[in-house]
C-alpha positions in Angstrom: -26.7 12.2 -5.5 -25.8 13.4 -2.0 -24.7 10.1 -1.1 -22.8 9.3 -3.8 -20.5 12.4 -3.3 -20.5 12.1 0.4 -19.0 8.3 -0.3 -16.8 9.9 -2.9 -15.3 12.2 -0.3 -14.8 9.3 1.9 -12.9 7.3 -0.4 -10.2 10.0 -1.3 -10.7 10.2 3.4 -9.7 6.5 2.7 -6.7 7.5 0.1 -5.7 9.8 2.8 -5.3 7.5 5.9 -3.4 4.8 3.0 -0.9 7.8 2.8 -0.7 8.5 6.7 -0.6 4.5 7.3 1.5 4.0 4.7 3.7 7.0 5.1 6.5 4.5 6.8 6.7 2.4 3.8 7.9 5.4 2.2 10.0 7.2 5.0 11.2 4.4 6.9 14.8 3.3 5.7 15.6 7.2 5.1 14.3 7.8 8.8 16.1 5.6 10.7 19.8 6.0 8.4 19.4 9.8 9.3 19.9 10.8 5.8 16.6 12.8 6.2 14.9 14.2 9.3 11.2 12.9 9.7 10.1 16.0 8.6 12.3 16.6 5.5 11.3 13.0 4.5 7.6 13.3 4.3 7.8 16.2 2.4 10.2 14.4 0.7 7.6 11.0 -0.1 4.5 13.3 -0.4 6.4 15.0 -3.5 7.1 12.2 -5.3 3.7 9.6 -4.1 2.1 13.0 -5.7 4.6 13.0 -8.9 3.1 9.3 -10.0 0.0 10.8 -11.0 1.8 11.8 -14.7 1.8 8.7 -16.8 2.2 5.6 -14.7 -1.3 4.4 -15.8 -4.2 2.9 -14.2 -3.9 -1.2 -14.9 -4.5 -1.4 -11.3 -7.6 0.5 -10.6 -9.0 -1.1 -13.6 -8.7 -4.6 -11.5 -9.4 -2.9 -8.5 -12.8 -1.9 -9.6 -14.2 -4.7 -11.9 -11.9 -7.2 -12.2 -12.2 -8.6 -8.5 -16.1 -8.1 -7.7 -18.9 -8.7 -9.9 -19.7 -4.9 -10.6 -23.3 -5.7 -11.5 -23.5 -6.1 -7.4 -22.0 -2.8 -6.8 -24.2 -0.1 -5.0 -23.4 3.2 -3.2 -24.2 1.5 0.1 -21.7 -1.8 -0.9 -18.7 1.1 -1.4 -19.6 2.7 1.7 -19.2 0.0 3.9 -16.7 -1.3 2.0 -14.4 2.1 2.8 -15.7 2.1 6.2 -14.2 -1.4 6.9 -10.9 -1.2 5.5 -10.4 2.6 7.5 -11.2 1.1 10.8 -8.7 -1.6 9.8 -5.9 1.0 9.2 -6.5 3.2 12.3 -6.5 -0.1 14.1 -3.1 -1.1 13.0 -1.8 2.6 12.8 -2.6 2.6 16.7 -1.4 -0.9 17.3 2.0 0.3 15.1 1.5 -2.7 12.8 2.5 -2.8 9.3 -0.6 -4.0 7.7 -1.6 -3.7 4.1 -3.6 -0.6 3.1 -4.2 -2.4 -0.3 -5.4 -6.0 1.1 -7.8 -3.9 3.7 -9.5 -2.1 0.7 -9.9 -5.1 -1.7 -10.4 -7.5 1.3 -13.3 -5.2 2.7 -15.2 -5.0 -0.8 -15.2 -8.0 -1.4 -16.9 -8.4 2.1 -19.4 -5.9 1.4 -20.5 -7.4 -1.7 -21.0 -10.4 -0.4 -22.6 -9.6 2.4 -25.0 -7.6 -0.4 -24.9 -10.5 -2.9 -25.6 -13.3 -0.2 -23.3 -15.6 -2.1 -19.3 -16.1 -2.5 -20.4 -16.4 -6.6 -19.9 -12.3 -6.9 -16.2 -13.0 -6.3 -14.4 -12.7 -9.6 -11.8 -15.5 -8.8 -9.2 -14.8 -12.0 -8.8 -11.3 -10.5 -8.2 -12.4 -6.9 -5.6 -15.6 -8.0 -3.3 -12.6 -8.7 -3.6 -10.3 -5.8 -3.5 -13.7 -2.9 0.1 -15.0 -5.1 1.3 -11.6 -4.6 0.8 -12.0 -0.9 3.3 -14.5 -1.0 5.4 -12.9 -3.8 5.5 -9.8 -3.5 7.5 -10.1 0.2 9.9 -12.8 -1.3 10.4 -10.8 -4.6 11.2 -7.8 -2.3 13.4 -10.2 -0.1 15.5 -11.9 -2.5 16.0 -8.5 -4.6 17.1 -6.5 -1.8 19.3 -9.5 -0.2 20.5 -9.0 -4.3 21.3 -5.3 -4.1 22.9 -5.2 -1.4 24.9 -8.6 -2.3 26.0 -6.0 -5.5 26.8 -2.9 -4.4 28.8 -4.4 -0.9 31.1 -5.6 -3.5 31.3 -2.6 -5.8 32.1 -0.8 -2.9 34.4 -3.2 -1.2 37.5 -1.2 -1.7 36.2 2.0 -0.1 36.3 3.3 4.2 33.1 3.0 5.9 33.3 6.6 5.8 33.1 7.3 2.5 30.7 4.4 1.4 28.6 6.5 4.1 29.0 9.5 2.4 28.1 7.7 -1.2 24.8 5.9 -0.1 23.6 9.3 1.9 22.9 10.9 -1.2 21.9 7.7 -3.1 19.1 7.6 -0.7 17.2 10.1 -2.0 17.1 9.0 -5.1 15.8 5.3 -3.9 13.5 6.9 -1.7 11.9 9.1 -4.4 11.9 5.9 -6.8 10.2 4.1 -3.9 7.8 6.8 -3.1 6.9 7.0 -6.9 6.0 3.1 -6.9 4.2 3.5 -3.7 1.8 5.9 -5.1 1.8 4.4 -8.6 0.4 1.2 -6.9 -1.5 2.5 -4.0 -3.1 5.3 -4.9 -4.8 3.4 -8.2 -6.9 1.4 -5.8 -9.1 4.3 -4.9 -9.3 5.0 -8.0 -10.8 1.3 -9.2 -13.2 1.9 -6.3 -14.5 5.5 -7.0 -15.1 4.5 -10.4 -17.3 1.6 -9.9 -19.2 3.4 -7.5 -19.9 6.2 -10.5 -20.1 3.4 -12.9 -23.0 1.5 -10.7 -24.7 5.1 -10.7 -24.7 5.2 -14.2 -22.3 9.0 -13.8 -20.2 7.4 -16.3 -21.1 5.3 -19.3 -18.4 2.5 -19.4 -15.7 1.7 -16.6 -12.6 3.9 -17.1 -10.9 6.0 -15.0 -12.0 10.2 -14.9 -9.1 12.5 -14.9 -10.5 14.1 -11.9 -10.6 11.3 -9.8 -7.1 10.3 -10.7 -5.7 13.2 -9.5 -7.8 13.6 -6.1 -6.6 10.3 -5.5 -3.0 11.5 -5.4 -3.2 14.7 -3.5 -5.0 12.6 -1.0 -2.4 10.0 -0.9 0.7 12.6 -0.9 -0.9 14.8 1.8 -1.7 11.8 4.3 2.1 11.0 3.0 2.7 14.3 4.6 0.8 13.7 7.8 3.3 10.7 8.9 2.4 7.6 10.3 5.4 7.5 13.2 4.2 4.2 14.9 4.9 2.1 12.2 7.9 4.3 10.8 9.4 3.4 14.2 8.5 -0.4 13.3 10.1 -0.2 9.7 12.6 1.3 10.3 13.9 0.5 13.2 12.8 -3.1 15.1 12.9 -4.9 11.8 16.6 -4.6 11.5 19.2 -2.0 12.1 20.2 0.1 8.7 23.5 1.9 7.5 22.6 4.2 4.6 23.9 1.3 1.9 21.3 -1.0 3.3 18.5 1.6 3.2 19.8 2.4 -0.7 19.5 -1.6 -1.4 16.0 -1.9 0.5 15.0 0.9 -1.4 15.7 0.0 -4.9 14.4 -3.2 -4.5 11.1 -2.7 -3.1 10.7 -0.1 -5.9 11.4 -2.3 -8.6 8.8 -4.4 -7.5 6.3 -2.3 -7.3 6.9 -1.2 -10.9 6.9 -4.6 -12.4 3.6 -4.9 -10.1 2.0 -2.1 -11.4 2.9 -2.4 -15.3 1.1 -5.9 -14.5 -2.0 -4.7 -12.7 -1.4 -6.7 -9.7 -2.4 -4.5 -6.6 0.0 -5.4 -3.9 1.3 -4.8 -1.1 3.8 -1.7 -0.6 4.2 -3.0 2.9 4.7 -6.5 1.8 7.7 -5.3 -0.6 9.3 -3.1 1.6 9.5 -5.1 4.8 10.2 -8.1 2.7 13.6 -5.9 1.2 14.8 -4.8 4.6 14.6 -8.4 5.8 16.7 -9.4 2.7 19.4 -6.6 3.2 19.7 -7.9 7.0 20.0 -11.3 6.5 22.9 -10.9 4.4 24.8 -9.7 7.0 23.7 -12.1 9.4 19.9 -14.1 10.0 20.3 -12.9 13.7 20.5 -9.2 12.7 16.8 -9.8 11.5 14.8 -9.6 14.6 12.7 -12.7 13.6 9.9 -12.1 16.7 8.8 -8.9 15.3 8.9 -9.8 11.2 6.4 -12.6 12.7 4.5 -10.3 14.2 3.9 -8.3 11.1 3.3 -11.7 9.4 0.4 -12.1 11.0 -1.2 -8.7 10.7 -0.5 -9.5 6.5 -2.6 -12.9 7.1 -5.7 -11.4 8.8 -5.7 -8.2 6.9 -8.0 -9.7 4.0 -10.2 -11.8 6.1 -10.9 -8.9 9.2 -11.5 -6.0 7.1 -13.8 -8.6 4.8 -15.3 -8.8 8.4 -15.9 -5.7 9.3 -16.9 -4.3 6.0 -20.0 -7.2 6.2 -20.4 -6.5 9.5 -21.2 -2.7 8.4 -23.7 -3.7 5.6 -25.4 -6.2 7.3 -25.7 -2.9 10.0 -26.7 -0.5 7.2 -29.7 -3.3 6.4 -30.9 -3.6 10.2 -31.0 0.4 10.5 -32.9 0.5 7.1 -30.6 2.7 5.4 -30.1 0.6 2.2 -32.5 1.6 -0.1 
């Protein structure tokens, strides 16, 4: 029982880190516009990633945690190393400033560990991971051709005002699209701790059919909204700001975008990417101005840290069973 609490703890650890990595997703666009100072716009994220926990649902923790891994495999010690893979693969992006998916490092890394328990790919529930590897590809063009959209929309509605004033407009329409943002981000992120916490107390037999407790509903957002609060600045500085240069409008379009995705996600179960749909909108809203105000090199870059997300934390979270088994700790 120690165990199970002490890997309980480390999840919502794991929600927390999701919220510091992730804090950029959130913060970003209203960052580097100057509508909010970083400060004002964590607070500012962390209210509203914390907000989601009041009737948004849980259709993605219920995938999470039994629709992608055969939860007859699931033990304490498969959810341990499962957590302990996909944190070392968000400190190791945090510190490398790379926007790489929080989500895809969780899911990737338990279905690693339960392989590496199961000793066959058969444990894979394939239906619930067609979904979530579409998405990869979706979910950034979705955010992409919505934000190139949204901006496309209200450039024109706002044609016939000064620079000045359409300034003055979009610096308070930010904060509502960064609260609607925020409130997808923790809608969809947070509910992936959630799946896991409650297959590890449904493999324990702590609960008698796979639902979600209130409890660990609302652990999971405080621990999301207060690593909201913490701030990732690495990658806020990568988001914001090396992607492609933003005016308040553009932020506002990126914004709105982004968040409409991840509602349509969410109300579908599909646990995505909040990085994917973000960065994907802020590439939209600068190619509309111009393909060469998107700086191409680093979008690449982040690219890549999308593609090996899956397959390293997967890695590292066998890596740390297989470990667990040599050191006889599984029992």
């Amino acid at each position: 029982m120690t165990l199970i609490i002490i890997v309980v703890c480390i999840a919502f650890i794991f929600d927390y880190i999701n919220g510091f990595h992730d804090a950029a997703n959130s913060i970003a666009t209203v960052v580097s516009t100057r509508v909010l100072t970083p400060l004002q716009a964590v607070i500012w994220a962390a209210f509203f990633n914390f907000v989601a926990v009041f009737g948004f649902g849980t259709a993605v923790a219920k995938t999470v945690g039994s629709g992608m891994v055969d939860i007859t495999v699931v033990t304490t010690y498969v959810v341990l190393a499962a957590l302990i893979g996909a944190i070392v693969w968000d400190l190791l992006t945090w510190w490398l400033g790379l926007p790489s998916s929080s989500s895809h490092a969780l899911v990737g890394a338990f279905a690693g560990a339960a392989v590496a328990k199961a000793g066959t790919f058969n444990v894979i529930i394939v239906s619930g991971w067609t979904k979530t590897l579409i998405f990869i590809v979706v979910a950034p063009l979705i955010g992409m051709i919505l934000g190139f959209l949204v901006f496309l929309l209200v450039t024109w509605l706002f044609r016939s005002r000064s620079p000045m004033a359409v300034d003055r407009w979009f610096r308070h329409g930010q904060l509502v699209s960064a609260a609607a943002y925020s409130l997808g981000h923790g809608t969809n992120d947070a509910q992936k701790t959630m799946g896991i916490v409650a297959g590890l107390l449904f493999a324990n037999h702590l609960i008698p059919k796979f639902e979600i407790p209130n409890w660990v509903i609302v652990c999971a957002y405080v621990s999301m909204a207060l690593g909201t609060l913490s701030g990732g600045w690495r990658i806020v500085r990568t988001m914001g700001m090396r992607i492609t240069a933003l005016k308040p409008i553009g932020g506002f379009a990126a914004e709105v975008a982004a968040a409409t995705s991840l509602f349509g996600a969410s109300a579908l179960g599909v646990p995505v990417s909040t990085t994917h749909t973000i960065t994907g909108a802020i590439v939209g809203v600068g190619s509309l101005r111009r393909l060469s105000a998107v700086r191409w090199g680093v979008a690449t870059n982040i690219i890549w840290g999308w593609i090996l997300t899956i397959p390293a934390a997967a890695g590292i979270a066998a890596l740390t069973y297989y470990g667990m088994v040599a050191l006889d700790l599984v029992k």
